[in-house]
C-alpha positions in Angstrom: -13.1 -93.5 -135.6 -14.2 -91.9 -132.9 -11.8 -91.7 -129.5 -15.3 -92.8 -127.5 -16.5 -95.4 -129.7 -13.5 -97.3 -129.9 -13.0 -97.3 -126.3 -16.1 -98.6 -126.0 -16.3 -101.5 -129.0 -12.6 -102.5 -127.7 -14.1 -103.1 -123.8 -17.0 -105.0 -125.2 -15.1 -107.0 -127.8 -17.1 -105.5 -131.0 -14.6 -105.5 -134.3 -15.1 -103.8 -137.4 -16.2 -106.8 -140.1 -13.5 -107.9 -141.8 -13.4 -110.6 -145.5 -13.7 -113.4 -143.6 -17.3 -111.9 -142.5 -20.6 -113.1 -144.1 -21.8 -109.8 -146.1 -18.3 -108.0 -145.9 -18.0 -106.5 -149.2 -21.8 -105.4 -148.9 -20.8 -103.6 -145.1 -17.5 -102.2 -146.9 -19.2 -100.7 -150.0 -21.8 -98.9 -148.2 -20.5 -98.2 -144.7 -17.6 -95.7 -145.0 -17.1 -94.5 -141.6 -16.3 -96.3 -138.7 -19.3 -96.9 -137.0 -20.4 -100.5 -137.9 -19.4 -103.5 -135.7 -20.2 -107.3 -135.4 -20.2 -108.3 -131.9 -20.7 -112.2 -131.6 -22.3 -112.6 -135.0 -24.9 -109.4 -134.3 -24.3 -106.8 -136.4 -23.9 -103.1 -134.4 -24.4 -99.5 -135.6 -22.8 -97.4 -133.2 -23.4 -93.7 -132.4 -22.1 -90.8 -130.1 -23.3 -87.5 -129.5 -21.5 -85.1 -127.1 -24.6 -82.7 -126.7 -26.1 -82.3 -123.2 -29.3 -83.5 -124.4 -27.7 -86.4 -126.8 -29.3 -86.3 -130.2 -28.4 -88.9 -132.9 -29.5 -89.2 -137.0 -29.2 -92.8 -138.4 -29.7 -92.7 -142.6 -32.9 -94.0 -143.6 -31.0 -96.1 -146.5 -29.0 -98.0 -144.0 -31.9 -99.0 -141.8 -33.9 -100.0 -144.9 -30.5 -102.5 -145.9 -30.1 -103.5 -142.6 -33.8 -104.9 -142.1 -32.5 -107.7 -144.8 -30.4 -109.3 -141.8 -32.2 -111.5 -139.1 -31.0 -108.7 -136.0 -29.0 -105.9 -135.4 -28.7 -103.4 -133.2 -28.2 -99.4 -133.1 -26.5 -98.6 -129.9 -26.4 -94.6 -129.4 -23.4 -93.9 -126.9 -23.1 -90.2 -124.8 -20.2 -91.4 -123.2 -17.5 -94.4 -123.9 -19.7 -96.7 -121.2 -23.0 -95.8 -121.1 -25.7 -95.0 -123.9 -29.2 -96.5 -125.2 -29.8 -100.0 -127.4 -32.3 -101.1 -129.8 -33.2 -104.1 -131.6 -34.2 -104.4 -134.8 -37.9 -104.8 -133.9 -37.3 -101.4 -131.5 -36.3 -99.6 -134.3 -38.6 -100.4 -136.6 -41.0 -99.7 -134.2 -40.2 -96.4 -133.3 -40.0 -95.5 -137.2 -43.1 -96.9 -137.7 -45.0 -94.9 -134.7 -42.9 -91.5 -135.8 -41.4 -91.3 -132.7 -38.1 -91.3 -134.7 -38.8 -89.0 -137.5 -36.9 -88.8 -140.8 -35.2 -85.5 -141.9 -35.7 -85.2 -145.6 -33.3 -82.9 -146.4 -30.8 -85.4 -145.1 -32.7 -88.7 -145.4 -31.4 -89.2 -141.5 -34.1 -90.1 -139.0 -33.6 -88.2 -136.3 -33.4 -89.8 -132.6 -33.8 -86.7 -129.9 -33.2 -87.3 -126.1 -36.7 -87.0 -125.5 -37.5 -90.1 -127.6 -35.1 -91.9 -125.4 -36.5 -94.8 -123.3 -35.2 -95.6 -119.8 -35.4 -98.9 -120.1 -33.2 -99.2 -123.2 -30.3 -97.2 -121.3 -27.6 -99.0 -120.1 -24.7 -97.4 -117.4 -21.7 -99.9 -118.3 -20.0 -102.2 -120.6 -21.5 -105.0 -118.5 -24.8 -103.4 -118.5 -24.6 -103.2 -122.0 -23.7 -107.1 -122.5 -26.3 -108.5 -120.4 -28.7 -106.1 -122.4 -27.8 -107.5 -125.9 -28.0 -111.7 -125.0 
């Protein structure tokens, strides 16, 4: 796992689902790298990018699973405190308006720093917290 995402899902209280979780052995099967949390029963897909301008690729195939659940959330760190979050409907919405467009080659949609919205950025854990009630 990443040094930066674990700083961050340990200062927020996200874990990685674990057999006592509803869905576990669907989460284990298909998620292999560290980068899925549940945070107070909402399910997180976390991100970082290191780039100046942060750029991110979520796989189309996990979005597509994930849309079964109620809510979830992709958070897309640049640094162990601070980032962008989207809700389910967000994401959805920017797939559906091509603002996020998928990659073919690597069925990834691709989230540039351009795309970003303001109002989704958050400058602290506690920012963060208050953003996902």
């Amino acid at each position: 796992m990443e040094h930066e995402i674990k700083s961050f899902t340990n200062a927020i209280g996200a874990t990685e689902p674990t057999p006592r979780d509803k869905n576990y052995t669907l989460f284990k099967t298909l998620f292999k790298r560290s980068n899925y949390f549940l945070l107070n029963g909402k399910f997180l897909i976390i991100k970082i990018s290191r780039s100046k301008k942060p750029f991110y690729g979520v796989d189309k195939d996990f979005i597509e699973l994930l849309n079964k659940l109620d809510n979830y959330f992709l958070v897309l760190l640049n640094s162990d405190s601070q980032g962008w979050i989207y809700s389910k409907l967000e994401i959805n919405s920017n797939i559906s308006n091509s603002i996020w467009k998928l990659r073919v080659a690597d069925n990834n949609y691709k989230i540039n720093f351009g795309t970003l919205k303001d109002s989704n950025f958050f400058t602290s854990r506690t920012q963060f917290l208050e953003k996902i009630k």
